[in-house]
C-alpha positions as YAML, in Angstrom:
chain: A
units: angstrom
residues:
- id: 1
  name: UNK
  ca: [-14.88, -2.55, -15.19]
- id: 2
  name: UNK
  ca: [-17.65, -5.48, -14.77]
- id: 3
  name: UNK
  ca: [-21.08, -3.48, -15.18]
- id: 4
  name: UNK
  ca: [-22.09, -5.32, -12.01]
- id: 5
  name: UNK
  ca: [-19.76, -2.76, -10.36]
- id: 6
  name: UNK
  ca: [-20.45, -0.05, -12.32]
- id: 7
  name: UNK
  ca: [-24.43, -0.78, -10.67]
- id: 8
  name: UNK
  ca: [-22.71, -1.04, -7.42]
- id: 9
  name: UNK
  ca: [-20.93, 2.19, -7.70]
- id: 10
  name: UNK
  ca: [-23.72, 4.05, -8.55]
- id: 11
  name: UNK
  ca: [-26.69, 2.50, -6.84]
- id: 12
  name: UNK
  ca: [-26.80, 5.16, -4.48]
- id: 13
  name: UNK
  ca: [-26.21, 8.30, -5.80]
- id: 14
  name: UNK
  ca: [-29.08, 6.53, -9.13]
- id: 15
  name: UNK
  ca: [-31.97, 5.90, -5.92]
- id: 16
  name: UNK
  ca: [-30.93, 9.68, -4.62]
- id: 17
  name: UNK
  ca: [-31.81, 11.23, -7.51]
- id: 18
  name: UNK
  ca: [-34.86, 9.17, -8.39]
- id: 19
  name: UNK
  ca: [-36.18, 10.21, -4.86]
- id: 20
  name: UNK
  ca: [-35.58, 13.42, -5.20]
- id: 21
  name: UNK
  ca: [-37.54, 14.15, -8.65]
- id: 22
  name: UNK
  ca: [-40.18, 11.41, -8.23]
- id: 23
  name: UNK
  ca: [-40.59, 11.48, -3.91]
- id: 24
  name: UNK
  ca: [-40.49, 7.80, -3.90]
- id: 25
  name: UNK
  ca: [-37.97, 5.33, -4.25]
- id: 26
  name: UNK
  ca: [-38.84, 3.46, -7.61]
- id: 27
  name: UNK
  ca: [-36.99, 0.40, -8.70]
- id: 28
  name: UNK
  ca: [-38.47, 0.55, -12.13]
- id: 29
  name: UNK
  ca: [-36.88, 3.91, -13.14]
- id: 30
  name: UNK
  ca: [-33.66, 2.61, -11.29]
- id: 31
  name: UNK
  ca: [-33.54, -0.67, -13.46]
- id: 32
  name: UNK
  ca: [-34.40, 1.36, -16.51]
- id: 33
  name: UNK
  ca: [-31.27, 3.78, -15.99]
- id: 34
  name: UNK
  ca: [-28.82, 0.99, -16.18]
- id: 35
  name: UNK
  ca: [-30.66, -0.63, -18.93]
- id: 36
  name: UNK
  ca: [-29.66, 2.54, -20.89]
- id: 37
  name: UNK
  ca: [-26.54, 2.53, -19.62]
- id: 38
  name: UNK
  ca: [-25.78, -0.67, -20.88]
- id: 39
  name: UNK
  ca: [-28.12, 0.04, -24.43]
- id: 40
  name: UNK
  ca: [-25.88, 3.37, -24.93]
- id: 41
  name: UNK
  ca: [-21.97, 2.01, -23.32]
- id: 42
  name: UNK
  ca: [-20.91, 3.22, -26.85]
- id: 43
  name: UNK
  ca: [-22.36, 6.63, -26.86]
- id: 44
  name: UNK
  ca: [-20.42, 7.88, -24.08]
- id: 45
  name: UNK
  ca: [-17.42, 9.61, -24.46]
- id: 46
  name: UNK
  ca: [-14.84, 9.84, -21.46]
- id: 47
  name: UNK
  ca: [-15.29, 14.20, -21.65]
- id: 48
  name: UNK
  ca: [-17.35, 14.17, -18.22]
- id: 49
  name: UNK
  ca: [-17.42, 11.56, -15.44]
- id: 50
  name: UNK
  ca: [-18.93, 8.30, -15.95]
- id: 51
  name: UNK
  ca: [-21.11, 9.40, -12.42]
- id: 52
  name: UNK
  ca: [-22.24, 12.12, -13.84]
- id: 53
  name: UNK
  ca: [-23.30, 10.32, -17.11]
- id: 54
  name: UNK
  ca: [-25.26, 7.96, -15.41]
- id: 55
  name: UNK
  ca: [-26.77, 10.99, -12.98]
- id: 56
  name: UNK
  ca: [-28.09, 12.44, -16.17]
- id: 57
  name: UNK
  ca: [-29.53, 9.15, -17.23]
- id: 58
  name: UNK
  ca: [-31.32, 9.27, -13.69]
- id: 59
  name: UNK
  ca: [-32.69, 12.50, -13.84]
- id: 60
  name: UNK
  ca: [-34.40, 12.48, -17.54]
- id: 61
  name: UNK
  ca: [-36.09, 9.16, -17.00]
- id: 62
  name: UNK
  ca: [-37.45, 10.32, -13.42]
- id: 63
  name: UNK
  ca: [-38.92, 13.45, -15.29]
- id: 64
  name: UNK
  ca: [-40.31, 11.53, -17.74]
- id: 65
  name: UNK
  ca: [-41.90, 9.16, -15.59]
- id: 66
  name: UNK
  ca: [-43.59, 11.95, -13.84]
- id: 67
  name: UNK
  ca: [-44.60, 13.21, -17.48]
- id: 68
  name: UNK
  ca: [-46.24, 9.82, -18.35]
- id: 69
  name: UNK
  ca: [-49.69, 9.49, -18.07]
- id: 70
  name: UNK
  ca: [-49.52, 6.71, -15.34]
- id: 71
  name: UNK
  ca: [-48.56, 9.30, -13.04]
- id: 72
  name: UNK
  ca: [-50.82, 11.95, -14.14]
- id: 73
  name: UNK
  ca: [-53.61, 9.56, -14.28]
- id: 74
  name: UNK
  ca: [-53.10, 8.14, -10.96]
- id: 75
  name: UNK
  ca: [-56.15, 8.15, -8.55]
- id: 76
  name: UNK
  ca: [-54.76, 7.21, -5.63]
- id: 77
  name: UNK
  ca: [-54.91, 10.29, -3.95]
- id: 78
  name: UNK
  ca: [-54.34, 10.59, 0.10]
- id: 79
  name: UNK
  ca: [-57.44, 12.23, 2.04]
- id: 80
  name: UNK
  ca: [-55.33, 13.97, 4.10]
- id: 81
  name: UNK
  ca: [-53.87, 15.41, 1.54]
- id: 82
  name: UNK
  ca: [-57.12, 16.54, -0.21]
- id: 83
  name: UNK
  ca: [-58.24, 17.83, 2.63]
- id: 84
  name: UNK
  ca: [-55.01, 19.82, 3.38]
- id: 85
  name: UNK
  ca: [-55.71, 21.71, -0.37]
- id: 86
  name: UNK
  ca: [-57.16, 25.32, 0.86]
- id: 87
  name: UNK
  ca: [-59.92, 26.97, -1.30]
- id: 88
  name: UNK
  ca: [-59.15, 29.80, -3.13]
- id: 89
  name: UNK
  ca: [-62.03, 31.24, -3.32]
- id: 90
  name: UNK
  ca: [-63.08, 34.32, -1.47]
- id: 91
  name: UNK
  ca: [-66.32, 35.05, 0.13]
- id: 92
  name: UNK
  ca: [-67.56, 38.68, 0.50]
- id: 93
  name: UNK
  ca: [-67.50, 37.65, 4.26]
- id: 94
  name: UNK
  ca: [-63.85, 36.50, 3.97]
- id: 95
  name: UNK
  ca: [-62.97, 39.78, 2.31]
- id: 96
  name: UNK
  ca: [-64.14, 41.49, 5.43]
- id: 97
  name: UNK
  ca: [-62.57, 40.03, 7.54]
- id: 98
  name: UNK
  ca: [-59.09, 40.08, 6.04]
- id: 99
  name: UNK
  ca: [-59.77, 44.02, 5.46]
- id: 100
  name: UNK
  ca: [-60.56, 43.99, 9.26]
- id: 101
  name: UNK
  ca: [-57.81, 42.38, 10.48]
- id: 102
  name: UNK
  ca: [-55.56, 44.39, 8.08]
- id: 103
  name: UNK
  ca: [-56.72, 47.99, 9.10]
- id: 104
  name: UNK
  ca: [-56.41, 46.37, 12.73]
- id: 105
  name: UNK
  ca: [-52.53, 45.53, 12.23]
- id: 106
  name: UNK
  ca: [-51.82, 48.89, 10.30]
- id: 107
  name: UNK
  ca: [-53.33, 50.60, 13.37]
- id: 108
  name: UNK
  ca: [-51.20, 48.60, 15.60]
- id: 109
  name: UNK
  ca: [-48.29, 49.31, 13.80]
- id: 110
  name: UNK
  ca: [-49.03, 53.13, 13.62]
- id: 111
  name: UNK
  ca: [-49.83, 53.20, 17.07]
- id: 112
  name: UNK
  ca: [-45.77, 52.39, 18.09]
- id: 113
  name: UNK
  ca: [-42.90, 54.54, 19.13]
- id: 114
  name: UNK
  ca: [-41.32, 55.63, 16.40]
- id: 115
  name: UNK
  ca: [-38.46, 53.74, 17.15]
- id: 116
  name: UNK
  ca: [-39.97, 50.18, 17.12]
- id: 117
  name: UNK
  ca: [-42.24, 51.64, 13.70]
- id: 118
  name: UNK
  ca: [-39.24, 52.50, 12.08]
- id: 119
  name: UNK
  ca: [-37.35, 48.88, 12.60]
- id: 120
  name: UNK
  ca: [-40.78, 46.97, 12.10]
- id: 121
  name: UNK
  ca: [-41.62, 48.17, 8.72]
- id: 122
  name: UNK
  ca: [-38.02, 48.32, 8.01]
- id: 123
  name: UNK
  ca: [-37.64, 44.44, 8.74]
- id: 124
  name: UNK
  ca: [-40.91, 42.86, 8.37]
- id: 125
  name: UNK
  ca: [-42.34, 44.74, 5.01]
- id: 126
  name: UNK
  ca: [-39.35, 45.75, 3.39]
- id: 127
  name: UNK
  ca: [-37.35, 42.69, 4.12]
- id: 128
  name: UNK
  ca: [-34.32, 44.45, 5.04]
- id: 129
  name: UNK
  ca: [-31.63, 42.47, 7.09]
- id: 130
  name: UNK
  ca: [-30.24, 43.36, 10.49]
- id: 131
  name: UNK
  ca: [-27.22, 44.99, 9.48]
- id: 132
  name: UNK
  ca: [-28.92, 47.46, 6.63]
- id: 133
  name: UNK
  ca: [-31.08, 48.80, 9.05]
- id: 134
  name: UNK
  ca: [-27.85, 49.20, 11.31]
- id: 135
  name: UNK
  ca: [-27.10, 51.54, 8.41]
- id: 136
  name: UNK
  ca: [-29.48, 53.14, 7.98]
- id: 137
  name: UNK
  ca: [-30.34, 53.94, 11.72]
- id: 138
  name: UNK
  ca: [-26.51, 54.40, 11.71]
- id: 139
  name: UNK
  ca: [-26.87, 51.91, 15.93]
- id: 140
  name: UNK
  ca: [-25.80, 48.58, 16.48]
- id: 141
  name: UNK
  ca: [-27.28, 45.88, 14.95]
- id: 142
  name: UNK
  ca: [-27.61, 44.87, 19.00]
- id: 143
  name: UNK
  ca: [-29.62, 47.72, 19.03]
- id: 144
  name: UNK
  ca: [-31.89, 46.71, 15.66]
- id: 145
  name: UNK
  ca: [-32.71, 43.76, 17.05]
- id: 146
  name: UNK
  ca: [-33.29, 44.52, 20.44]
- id: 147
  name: UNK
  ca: [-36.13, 47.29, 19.18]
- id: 148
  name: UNK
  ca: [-37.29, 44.73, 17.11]
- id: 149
  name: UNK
  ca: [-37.68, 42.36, 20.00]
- id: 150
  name: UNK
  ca: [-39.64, 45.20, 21.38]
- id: 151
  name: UNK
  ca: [-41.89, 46.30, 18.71]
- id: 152
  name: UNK
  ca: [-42.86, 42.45, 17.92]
- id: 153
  name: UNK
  ca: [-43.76, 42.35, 21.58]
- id: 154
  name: UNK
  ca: [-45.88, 44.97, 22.01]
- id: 155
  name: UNK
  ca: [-47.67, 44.13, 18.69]
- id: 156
  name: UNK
  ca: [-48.68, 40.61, 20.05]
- id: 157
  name: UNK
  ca: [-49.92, 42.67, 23.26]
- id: 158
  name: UNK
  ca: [-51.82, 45.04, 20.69]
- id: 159
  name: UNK
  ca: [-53.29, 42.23, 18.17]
- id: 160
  name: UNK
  ca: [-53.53, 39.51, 20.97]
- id: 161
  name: UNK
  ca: [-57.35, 39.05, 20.21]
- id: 162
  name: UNK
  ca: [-56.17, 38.47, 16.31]
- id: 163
  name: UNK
  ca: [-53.78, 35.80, 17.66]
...
């Protein structure tokens, strides 16, 4: 096989995984994987596909790249982006509030029919999935979720000043 081909074979399954690691499409890394391909021809043994080979060429020099200090050193940073970074830091003030808001939603919550408390905190806090709280209730799951329905319903009623 001509090693032009062997480029064409894999050019897009070499720029999918480059994209994937690195989020951008980067010709250097993709010109660098078949210069090691063609450096190392003799190293690799027919055991695994010649794809896959060539996949694991990919994906070590995209992690490097991201490794080298170019990357990490980069300053060309999007506003946006800095802007979209929350602080972490809390505020007595913020603390507060989020205690308020919490009491405010455990009240709600207490203040259902048992029914729609029991599938609520089943669901939403202990992550359980339709059909184990079918179980457990030993109903329908039609009936799970329509109490569900229910109880999320009259919670946004409830907390509609939180919303």
């Amino acid at each position: 096989m001509k090693f032009s081909e062997l480029i064409e074979q894999n050019k897009k399954n070499v720029r999918y995984i480059i994209k994937k690691i690195t989020n951008e499409q980067n010709e250097d890394i993709e010109q660098e994987v078949y210069i090691k391909v063609w450096q190392n021809q003799d190293k690799y043994k027919e055991q695994g596909k010649l794809k896959s080979w060539i996949g694991t060429i990919a994906k070590n020099l995209s992690k490097d790249y991201l490794k080298s200090s170019y990357v990490k050193n980069r300053t060309d940073i999007d506003e946006e982006k800095i802007n979209e970074i929350k602080d972490k830091k809390t505020t007595p003030e913020l603390k507060l509030i989020q205690n308020e808001r919490h009491q405010m939603i455990i009240n709600a919550i207490n203040g259902l029919k048992p029914k729609y408390r029991e599938v609520i905190m089943l669901h939403e806090i202990e992550n359980m999935l339709y059909e184990d709280i079918a179980k457990k209730l030993k109903c329908p799951i039609g009936t799970v979720k329509s109490r569900l329905y229910n109880a999320k319903k009259e919670l946004c009623e409830i907390l509609k000043d939180l919303i």
